[in-house]
Structures are given as structure tokens and as C-alpha cells.
N, C-alpha and C positions, 0 to 999 in steps of 0.2 A: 651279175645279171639279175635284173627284179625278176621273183619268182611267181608274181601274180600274173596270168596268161590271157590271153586276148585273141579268140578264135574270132578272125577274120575271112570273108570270102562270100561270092557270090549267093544268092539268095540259093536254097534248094540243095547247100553244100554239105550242111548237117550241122551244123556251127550251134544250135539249143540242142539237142539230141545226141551230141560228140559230146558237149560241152557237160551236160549232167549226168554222162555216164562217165569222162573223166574228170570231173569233180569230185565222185564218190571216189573212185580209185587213189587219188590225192589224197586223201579227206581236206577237199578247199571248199570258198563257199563256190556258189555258182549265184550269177546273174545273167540276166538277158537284157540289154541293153533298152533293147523296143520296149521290153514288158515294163520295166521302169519309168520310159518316157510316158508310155499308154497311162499308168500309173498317175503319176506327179501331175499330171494334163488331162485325167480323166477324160481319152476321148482315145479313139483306134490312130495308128500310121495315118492309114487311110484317109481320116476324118480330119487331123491336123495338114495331112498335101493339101485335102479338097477346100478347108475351111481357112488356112493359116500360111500355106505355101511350103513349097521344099526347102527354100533360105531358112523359116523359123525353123522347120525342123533341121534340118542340119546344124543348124544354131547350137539347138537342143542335145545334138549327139557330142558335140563339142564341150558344153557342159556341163555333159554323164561323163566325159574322159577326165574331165579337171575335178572332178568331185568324185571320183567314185568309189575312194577309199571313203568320205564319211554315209554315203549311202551302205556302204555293205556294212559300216558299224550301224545305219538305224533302220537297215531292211534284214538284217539276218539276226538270229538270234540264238546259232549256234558260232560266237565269237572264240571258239578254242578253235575251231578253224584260223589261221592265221593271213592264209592267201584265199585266192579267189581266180576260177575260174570266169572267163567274162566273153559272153556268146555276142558279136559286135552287129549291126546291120550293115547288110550287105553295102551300101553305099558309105557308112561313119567313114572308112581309112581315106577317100577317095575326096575328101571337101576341106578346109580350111588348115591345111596343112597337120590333119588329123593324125594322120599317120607317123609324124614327127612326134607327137602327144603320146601316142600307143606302145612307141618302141620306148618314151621317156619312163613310162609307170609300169612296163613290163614287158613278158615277151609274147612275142606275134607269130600266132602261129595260120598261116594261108591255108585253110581246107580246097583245094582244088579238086573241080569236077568239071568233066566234058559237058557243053553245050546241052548233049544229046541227054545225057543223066538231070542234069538239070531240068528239061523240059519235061521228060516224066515223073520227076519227085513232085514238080509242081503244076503241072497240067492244068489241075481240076482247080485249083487255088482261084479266089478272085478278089484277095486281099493285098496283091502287090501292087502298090500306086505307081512306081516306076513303070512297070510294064502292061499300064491300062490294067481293067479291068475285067477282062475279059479278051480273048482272042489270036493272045501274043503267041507267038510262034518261036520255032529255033533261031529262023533267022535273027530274032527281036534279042534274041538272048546274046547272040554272038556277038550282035553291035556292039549293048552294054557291055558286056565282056572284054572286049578291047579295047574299050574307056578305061574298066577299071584295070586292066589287069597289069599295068604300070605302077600303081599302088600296091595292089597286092605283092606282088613280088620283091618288094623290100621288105618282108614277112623274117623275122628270123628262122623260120621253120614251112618248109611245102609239105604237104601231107596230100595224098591223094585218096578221092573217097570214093572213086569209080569203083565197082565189082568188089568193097571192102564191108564186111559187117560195122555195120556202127560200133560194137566193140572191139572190133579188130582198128577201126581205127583211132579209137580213144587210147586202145595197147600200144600200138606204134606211137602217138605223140608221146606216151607216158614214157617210154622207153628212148627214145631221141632227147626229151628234157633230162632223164637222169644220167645221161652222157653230159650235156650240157650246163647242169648246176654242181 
């Protein structure tokens, strides 16, 4: 099993925030998939739906998964880290047969959270192009959700982030992997 890790799951699941608290736990690098694209594309998610379409970007996240071992060799620059924690967008596992790519270069781990937690980790947000710009609702979340949640589930690992401290849930994936490698 590749021990570079790959937190997938719905937007508002903790997947940056899990993901660099258990990075330091590991000592791996951590990446955030979006922050890369925003990066290399110099413009926001946002601005590449509105400007460029959701095909180029999903493109884009399909291209972070085949490259993303020489990214973390030319974006980190603590390389005795050897793995890499890698926080994915909510939608990468769910488009161009992603998820086949994710389970190839490591392991998948699904942060799952209820509708209802979702809607209030990200209420106030008005940076997610998937669910407009304003306005969305639980109901808006549960549709997505049952789009994606066929992909996710081929995750090697569920984790649930309902009522769990962010550390607590970085401690459980860290404890499930070291049964697992």
C-alpha cells in the first residue's frame, strides 16, 4: 500500500485542517490540491469555473494527481519528509475516472460528514462555485452529496468528522493507517 495519503470528501469535511494537523503527526509534506491549482493558474477555483469552465478545471485536478510527486519535490522544501499528505477538492475523486488515479499513487482516505455539519462549517463561505455563490441550502448540499457519494466510498479509509475535534480526527486516521502499513 502507497503511504502518501489522499483526504477526500465533500467540501466543509476538514480535509486542509485534518490534513496539516495530520501531516505534522506523520512528519509528511502536506499539500492542498486547489491551493496548487490557484497557484500554477494564478487566479481563485472561482475565477477558473467563471472564466474557463468546470471541464478545464477538473482537467486541472486530473493533472495534480499524475504529477504530484514532482510538485511536492518543487513546492516543498522540507524533502526529508518522504510522503505527503494531499487535502483533494471536494469534487477531484468524482470526474475523469479520478478516483482510479488516487487509489493508484496512494491511500484514500473519505472524511465524512452529515449534510447538516456541512452546512454550518460553510454557511458564511461564498467561494464555492459548485454550490453558487451564495444562498445554497442543506437541501443543495444533500443533492451534491448523493452524486458524489459513490466515489467517495471507494475511499480506503471513512473517517467521520461529525462531533470529532480536528485533532481527534487526524488521531484516528493516524491510528487506522498504522494498522494498515
Amino acid at each position: 500500500m502507497n503511504k502518501n495519503i489522499f483526504l477526500i470528501g465533500f467540501m466543509g469535511a476538514g480535509k486542509t485542517k485534518i490534513g496539516k494537523i495530520l501531516s505534522k503527526k506523520l512528519n509528511y509534506n502536506f499539500l492542498d490540491s486547489d491551493e496548487v491549482i490557484e497557484s500554477n493558474e494564478k487566479m481563485t477555483i472561482t475565477e477558473l469555473f467563471n472564466l474557463k469552465g468546470e471541464n478545464y478545471f477538473r482537467n486541472l485536478e486530473t493533472e495534480f494527481i499524475k504529477n504530484f510527486l514532482n510538485i511536492t519535490i518543487n513546492k516543498n522544501t522540507d524533502m526529508n519528509n518522504k510522503y505527503t499528505v494531499i487535502a483533494t477538492g471536494g469534487g477531484m475523486p468524482c470526474y475523469n475516472d479520478n478516483i482510479k488515479l488516487l487509489k493508484n499513487k496512494g491511500t484514500v482516505v473519505y472524511l465524512k460528514a452529515r449534510p447538516e455539519t456541512v452546512y454550518e462549517r460553510i454557511k458564511e463561505e461564498r467561494h464555492r462555485p459548485v454550490l453558487g455563490q451564495a444562498g445554497f441550502s442543506i437541501s443543495d448540499i444533500e443533492n451534491l452529496l448523493k452524486k458524489r457519494e459513490q466515489f467517495y466510498c471507494k475511499a480506503d479509509l471513512t473517517i467521520y468528522t461529525d462531533g470529532i475535534s480536528l485533532e481527534g480526527a487526524a488521531e484516528e486516521i493516524k491510528i487506522f493507517l498504522n494498522d494498515m502499513f
